[in-house]
Backbone as CSV, one residue per row, in Angstrom:
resi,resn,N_x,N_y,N_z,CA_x,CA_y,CA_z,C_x,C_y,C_z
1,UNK,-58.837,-37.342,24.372,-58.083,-38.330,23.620,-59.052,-39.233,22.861
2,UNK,-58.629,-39.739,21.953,-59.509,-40.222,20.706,-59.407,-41.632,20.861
3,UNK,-60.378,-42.320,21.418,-60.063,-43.563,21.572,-59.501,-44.753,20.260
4,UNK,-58.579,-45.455,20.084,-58.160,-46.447,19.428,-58.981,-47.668,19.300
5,UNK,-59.697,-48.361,18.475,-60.108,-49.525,17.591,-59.443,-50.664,16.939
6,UNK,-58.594,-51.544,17.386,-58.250,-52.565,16.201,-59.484,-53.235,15.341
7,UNK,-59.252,-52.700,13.830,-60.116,-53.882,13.156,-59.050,-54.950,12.154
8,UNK,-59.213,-56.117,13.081,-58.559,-57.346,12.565,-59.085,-57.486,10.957
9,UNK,-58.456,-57.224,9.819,-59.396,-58.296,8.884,-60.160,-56.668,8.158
10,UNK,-59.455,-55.741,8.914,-60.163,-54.140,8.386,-60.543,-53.842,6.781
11,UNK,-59.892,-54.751,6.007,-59.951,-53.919,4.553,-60.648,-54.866,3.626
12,UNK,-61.627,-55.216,4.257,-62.807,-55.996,3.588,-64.081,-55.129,3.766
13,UNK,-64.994,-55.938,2.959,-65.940,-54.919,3.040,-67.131,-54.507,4.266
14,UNK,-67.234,-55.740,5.160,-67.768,-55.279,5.916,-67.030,-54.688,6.852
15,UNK,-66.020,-54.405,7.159,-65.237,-54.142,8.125,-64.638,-52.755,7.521
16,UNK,-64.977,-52.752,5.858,-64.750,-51.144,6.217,-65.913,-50.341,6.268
17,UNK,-66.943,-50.586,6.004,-68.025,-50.001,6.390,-68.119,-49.560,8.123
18,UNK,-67.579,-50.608,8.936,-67.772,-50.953,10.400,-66.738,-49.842,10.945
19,UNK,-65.585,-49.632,9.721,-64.615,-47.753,9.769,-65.052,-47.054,9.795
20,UNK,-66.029,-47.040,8.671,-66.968,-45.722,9.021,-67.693,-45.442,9.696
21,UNK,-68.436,-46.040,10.526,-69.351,-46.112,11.463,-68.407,-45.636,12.872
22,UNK,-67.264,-46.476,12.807,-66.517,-46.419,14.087,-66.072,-44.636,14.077
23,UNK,-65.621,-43.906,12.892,-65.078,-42.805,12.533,-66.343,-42.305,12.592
24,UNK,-67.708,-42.082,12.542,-68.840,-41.258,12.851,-68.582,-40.712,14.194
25,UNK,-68.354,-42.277,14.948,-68.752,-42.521,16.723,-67.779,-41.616,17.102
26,UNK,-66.756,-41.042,16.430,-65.594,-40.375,17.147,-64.588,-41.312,17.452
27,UNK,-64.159,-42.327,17.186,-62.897,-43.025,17.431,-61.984,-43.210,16.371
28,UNK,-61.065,-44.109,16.741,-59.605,-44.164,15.561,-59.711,-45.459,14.957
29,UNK,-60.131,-45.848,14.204,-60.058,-47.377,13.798,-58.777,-47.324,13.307
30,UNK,-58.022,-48.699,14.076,-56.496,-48.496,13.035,-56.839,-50.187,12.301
31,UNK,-56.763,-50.382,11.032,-56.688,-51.666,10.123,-55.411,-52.114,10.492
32,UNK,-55.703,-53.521,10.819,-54.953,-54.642,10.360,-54.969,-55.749,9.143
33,UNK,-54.171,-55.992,8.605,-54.711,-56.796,6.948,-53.747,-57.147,6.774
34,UNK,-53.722,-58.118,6.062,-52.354,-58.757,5.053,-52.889,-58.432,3.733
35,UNK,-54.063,-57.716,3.486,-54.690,-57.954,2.089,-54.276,-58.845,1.350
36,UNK,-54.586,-60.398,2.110,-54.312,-61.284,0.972,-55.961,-61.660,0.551
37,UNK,-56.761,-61.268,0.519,-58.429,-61.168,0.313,-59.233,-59.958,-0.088
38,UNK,-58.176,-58.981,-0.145,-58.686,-57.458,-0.261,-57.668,-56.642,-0.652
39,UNK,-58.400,-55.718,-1.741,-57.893,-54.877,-2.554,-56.976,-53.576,-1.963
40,UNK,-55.542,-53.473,-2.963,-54.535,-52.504,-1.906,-55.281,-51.202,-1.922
41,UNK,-55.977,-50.523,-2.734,-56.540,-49.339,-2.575,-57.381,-48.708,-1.257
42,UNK,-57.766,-49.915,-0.663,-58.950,-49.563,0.652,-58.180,-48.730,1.159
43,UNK,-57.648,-48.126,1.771,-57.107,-47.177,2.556,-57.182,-45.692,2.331
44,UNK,-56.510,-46.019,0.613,-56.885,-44.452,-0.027,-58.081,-44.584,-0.137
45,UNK,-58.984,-45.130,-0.786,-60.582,-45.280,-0.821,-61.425,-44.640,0.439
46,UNK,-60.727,-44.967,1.698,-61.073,-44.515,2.886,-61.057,-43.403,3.012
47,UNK,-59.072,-43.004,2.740,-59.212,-41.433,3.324,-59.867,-40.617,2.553
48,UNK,-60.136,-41.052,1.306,-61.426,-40.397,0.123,-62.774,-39.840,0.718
49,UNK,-62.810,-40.929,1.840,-64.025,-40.786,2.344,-64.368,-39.717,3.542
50,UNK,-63.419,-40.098,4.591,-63.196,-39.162,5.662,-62.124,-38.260,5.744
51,UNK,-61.495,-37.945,4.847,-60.676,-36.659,4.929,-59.332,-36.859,5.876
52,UNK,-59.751,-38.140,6.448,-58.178,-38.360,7.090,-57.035,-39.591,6.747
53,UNK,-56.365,-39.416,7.307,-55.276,-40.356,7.374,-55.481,-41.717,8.149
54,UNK,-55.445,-43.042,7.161,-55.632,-44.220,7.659,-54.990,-44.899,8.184
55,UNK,-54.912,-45.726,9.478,-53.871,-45.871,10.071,-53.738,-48.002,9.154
56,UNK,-52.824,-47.932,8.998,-53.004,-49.783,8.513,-51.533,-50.335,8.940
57,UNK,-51.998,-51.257,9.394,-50.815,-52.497,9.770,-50.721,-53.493,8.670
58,UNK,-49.998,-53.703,7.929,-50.120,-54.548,6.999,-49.380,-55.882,7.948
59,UNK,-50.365,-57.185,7.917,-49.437,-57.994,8.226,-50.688,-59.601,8.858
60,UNK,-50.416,-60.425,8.981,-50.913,-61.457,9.315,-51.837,-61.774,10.944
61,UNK,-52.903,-61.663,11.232,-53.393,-61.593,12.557,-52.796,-62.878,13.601
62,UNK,-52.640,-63.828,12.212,-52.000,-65.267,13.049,-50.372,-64.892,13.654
63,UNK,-49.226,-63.571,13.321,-48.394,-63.476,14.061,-48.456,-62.658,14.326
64,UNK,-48.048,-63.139,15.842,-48.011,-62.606,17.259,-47.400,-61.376,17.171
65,UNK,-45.874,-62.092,17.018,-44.829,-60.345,16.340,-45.435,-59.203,15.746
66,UNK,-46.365,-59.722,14.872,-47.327,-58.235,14.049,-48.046,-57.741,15.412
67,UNK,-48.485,-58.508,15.745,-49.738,-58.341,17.454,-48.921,-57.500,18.592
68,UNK,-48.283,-58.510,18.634,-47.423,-57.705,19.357,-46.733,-56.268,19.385
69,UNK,-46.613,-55.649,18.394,-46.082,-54.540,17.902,-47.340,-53.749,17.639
70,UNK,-48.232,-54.157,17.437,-49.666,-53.265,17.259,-49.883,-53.274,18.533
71,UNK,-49.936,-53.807,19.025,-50.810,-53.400,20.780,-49.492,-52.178,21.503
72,UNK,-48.253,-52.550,21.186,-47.414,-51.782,21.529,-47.450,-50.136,21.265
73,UNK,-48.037,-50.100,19.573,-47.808,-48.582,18.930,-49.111,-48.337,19.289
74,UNK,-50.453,-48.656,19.761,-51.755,-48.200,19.859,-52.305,-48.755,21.318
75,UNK,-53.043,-48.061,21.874,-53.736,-48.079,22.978,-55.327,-48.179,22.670
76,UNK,-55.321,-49.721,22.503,-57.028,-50.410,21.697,-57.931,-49.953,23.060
77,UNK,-58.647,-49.320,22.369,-59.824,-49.785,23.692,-60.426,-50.672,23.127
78,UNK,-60.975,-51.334,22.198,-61.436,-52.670,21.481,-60.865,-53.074,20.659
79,UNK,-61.138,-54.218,20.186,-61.006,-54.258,18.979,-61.961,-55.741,18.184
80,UNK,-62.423,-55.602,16.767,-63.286,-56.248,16.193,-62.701,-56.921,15.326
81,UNK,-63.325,-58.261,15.587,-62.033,-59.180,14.701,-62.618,-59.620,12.961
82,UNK,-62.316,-59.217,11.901,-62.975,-59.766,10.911,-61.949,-60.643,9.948
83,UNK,-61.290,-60.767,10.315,-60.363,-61.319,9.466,-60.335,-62.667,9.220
84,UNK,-61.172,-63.682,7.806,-61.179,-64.916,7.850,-61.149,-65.208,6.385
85,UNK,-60.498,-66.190,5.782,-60.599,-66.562,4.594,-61.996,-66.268,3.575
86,UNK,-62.441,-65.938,2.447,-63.511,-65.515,2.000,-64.592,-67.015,2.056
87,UNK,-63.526,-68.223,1.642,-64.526,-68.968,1.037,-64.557,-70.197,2.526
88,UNK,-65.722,-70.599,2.797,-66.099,-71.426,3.799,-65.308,-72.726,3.909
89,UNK,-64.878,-73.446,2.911,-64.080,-74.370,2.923,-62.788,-74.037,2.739
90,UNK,-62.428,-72.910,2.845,-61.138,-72.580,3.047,-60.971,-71.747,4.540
91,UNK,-61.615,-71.734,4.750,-61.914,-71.016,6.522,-61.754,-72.351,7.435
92,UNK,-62.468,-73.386,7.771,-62.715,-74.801,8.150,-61.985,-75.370,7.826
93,UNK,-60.976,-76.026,6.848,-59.596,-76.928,6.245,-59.302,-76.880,7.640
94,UNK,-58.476,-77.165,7.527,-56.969,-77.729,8.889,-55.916,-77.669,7.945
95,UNK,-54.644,-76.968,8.477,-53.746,-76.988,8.577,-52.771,-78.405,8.579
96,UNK,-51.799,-78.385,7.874,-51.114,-79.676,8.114,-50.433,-79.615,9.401
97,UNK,-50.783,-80.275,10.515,-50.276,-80.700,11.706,-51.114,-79.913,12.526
98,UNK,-52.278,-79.273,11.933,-52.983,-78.530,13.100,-53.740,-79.378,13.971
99,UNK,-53.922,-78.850,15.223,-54.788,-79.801,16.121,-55.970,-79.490,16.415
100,UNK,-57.005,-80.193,15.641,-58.534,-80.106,15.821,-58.802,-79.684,17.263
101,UNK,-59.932,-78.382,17.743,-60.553,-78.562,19.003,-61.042,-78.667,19.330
Protein backbone atom coordinates (compact mmCIF):
# COMPACT_ATOMS: atom_id res chain seq x y z
CA UNK A 1 0.00 0.00 0.00
CA UNK A 2 1.23 3.39 -1.06
CA UNK A 3 1.54 5.50 1.72
CA UNK A 4 -0.62 8.94 1.76
CA UNK A 5 1.06 12.62 2.31
CA UNK A 6 -1.05 15.73 3.04
CA UNK A 7 0.66 18.78 1.54
CA UNK A 8 -1.17 21.74 3.18
CA UNK A 9 -0.47 24.83 0.91
CA UNK A 10 0.60 21.95 -2.03
CA UNK A 11 0.34 24.15 -5.18
CA UNK A 12 3.01 26.57 -4.54
CA UNK A 13 6.21 26.29 -5.54
CA UNK A 14 8.05 24.91 -3.00
CA UNK A 15 5.65 22.47 -2.06
CA UNK A 16 5.36 21.29 -5.44
CA UNK A 17 8.72 20.52 -5.90
CA UNK A 18 8.46 18.75 -2.18
CA UNK A 19 5.55 16.43 -4.77
CA UNK A 20 8.04 15.47 -6.54
CA UNK A 21 10.43 14.43 -4.30
CA UNK A 22 7.62 12.83 -2.15
CA UNK A 23 6.44 10.88 -5.66
CA UNK A 24 10.31 9.74 -6.25
CA UNK A 25 10.20 8.31 -2.43
CA UNK A 26 7.22 6.15 -3.54
CA UNK A 27 4.33 7.85 -1.76
CA UNK A 28 0.93 9.67 -2.63
CA UNK A 29 1.11 13.30 -2.00
CA UNK A 30 -2.54 14.40 -2.02
CA UNK A 31 -2.65 18.70 -2.33
CA UNK A 32 -4.60 20.75 -0.35
CA UNK A 33 -5.06 24.53 -1.69
CA UNK A 34 -7.60 27.07 -2.04
CA UNK A 35 -5.26 28.46 -4.78
CA UNK A 36 -5.91 31.72 -3.59
CA UNK A 37 -1.81 32.33 -4.04
CA UNK A 38 -1.28 29.81 -6.79
CA UNK A 39 -1.91 29.17 -10.21
CA UNK A 40 -5.07 26.68 -11.29
CA UNK A 41 -2.84 24.77 -13.72
CA UNK A 42 -0.40 23.11 -10.97
CA UNK A 43 -2.02 19.93 -11.02
CA UNK A 44 -2.08 19.40 -14.75
CA UNK A 45 1.53 20.80 -14.73
CA UNK A 46 2.14 17.93 -12.29
CA UNK A 47 0.53 15.12 -13.92
CA UNK A 48 2.76 16.46 -17.00
CA UNK A 49 5.36 15.57 -14.93
CA UNK A 50 4.72 12.18 -13.37
CA UNK A 51 2.38 10.51 -15.58
CA UNK A 52 -0.20 10.31 -12.92
CA UNK A 53 -3.24 11.49 -11.55
CA UNK A 54 -3.17 14.35 -8.92
CA UNK A 55 -5.01 14.01 -6.06
CA UNK A 56 -6.20 17.97 -4.88
CA UNK A 57 -8.57 19.15 -2.28
CA UNK A 58 -9.47 22.42 -3.20
CA UNK A 59 -10.39 24.30 -0.12
CA UNK A 60 -9.16 26.43 2.93
CA UNK A 61 -6.65 24.69 5.64
CA UNK A 62 -8.31 27.15 8.26
CA UNK A 63 -11.75 24.87 7.81
CA UNK A 64 -12.01 22.18 9.76
CA UNK A 65 -15.02 20.76 7.53
CA UNK A 66 -12.41 20.72 4.51
CA UNK A 67 -9.95 18.85 7.33
CA UNK A 68 -12.18 17.01 8.34
CA UNK A 69 -13.30 15.35 5.19
CA UNK A 70 -9.64 15.01 4.02
CA UNK A 71 -8.45 13.00 6.90
CA UNK A 72 -11.70 11.04 6.36
CA UNK A 73 -11.11 10.19 2.35
CA UNK A 74 -7.13 9.59 2.97
CA UNK A 75 -5.09 7.69 5.41
CA UNK A 76 -2.01 10.54 5.97
CA UNK A 77 0.86 9.01 7.23
CA UNK A 78 2.21 12.75 7.35
CA UNK A 79 1.62 15.51 6.36
CA UNK A 80 3.69 18.96 5.50
CA UNK A 81 2.19 22.09 6.11
CA UNK A 82 3.02 24.97 3.54
CA UNK A 83 0.27 26.89 3.28
CA UNK A 84 0.78 30.76 4.28
CA UNK A 85 0.02 34.03 2.73
CA UNK A 86 2.96 35.03 0.15
CA UNK A 87 3.69 38.39 1.58
CA UNK A 88 5.12 38.71 5.32
CA UNK A 89 2.86 41.40 6.39
CA UNK A 90 0.07 39.72 5.28
CA UNK A 91 1.02 36.40 7.05
CA UNK A 92 1.56 38.39 10.71
CA UNK A 93 -1.74 41.01 10.43
CA UNK A 94 -4.38 39.81 12.91
CA UNK A 95 -7.54 39.20 12.10
CA UNK A 96 -10.37 41.39 13.32
CA UNK A 97 -11.23 39.90 16.74
CA UNK A 98 -8.34 37.53 16.57
CA UNK A 99 -6.58 36.77 19.79
CA UNK A 100 -2.88 37.46 19.87
CA UNK A 101 -0.69 34.42 21.47
Amino acid sequence: MTRSVLLTGGAGYISTHTYLAFCEAGYRPVILDSFANAKGDVPERLEAITGKTVPVIRGDVRDEACLARAFAAHHFAAMVHFAAPKSVAHSVARRPGEVPI
